[in-house]
Each structure stands twice: as structure tokens, then as C-alpha cells.
C-alpha positions in Angstrom: -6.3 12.1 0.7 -5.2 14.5 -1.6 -5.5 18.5 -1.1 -8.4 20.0 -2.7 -7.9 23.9 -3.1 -11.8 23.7 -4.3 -11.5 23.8 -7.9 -11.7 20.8 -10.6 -8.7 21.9 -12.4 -6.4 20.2 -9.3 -8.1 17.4 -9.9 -7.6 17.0 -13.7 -4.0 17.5 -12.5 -4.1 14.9 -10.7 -5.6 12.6 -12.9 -2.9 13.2 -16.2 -0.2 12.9 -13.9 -1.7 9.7 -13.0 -2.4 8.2 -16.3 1.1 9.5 -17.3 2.6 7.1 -14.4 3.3 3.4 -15.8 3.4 1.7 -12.7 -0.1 0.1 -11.5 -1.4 -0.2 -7.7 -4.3 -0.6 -5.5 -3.7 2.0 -3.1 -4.5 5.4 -5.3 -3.4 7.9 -2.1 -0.4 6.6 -2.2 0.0 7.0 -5.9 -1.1 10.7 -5.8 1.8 11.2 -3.2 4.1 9.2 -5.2 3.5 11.7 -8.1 4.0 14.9 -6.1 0.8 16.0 -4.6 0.5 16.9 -1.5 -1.6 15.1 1.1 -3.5 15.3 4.4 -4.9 13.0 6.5 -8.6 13.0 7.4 -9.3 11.3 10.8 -12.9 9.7 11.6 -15.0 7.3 14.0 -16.1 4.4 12.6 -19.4 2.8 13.9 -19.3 -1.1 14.7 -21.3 -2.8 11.8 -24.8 -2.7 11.9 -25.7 -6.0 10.5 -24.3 -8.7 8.7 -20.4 -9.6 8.6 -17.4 -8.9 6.4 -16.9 -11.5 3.7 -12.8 -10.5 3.4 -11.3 -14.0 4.9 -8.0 -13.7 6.4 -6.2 -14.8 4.0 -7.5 -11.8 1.7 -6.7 -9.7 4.3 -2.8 -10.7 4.6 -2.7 -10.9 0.8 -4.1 -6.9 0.9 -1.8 -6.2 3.8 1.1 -7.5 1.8 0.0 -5.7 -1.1 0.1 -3.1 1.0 3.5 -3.2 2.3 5.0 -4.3 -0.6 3.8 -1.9 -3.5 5.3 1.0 -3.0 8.6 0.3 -1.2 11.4 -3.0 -1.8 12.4 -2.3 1.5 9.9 -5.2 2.7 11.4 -7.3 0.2 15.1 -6.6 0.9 14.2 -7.4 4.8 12.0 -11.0 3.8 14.7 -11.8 1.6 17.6 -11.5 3.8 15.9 -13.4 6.4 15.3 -15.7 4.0 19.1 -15.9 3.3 19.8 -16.0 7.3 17.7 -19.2 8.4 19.2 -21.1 5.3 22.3 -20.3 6.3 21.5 -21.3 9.4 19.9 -24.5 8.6 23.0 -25.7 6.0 25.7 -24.6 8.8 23.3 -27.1 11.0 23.2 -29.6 9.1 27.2 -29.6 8.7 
């Protein structure tokens, strides 16, 4: 969440920095950090769900947690990918 100081004009700030940045992403706190706003987070208590259930299957929810990770940072990348490099090195030293 983004710090409000109470008038609109932060927001309009906020929102032509935001159309000046090129790069797109789901998560928009993160963006609003990323272009040098400052932040605060807002704790709460969320109530068990009255009725019905969630229709997000778990693969929607590992491709939004990947998202996640992954949209803001290569660091995930760099770490999947030299993993990646490991076990095949592995597996062709193995095979040897």
C-alpha cells in the first residue's frame, strides 16, 4: 500500500509515474515501490468464507505465485536456472 498524505495530488503522482514506466505487472504495490514511493503495510483479520468456495485451482495459484516471484526480481530465475544446470550436470557425469 502506498502512503496517502490525504490529498489527490499524490495520487496523480503516482499514476504518471506509472504510465511513464514501460514495464507491465500484476502486482501494482509492488510497481508503486519500484517507482519510488514509499509504502506501508496494512495488517488485517480475515474471516473464513461464508459461503461457497474459491474457483482459483492450484495450478492458478502456482502460476500467480510464480508470477509473483518472478516479476520483479531474476534472482528466482538465476537460482531455477542454475539448478537446472546442476542436475544435468549431474545426470551427464552419471551417465559417463
Amino acid at each position: 500500500m502506498f502512503v496517502n498524505d490525504g490529498s489527490s495530488n499524490t495520487i496523480w503522482k503516482i499514476i504518471k509515474e506509472l504510465v511513464k514506466f514501460k514495464k507491465v505487472c500484476l502486482f501494482l504495490g509492488e510497481m508503486i515501490q519500484l517507482v519510488g514511493f514509499k509504502s506501508t503495510c496494512t495488517y488485517y483479520t480475515r474471516n473464513s468464507r461464508m459461503a461457497g468456495k474459491g474457483h482459483y485451482l492450484l495450478n492458478k495459484m502456482l502460476t500467480l505465485a510464480f508470477k509473483g516471484s518472478t516479476s520483479l526480481s531474476v534472482k528466482p530465475l538465476t537460482i531455477i536456472t542454475s539448478f537446472g544446470i546442476f542436475i544435468s550436470s549431474v545426470s551427464f557425469i552419471g551417465a559417463i
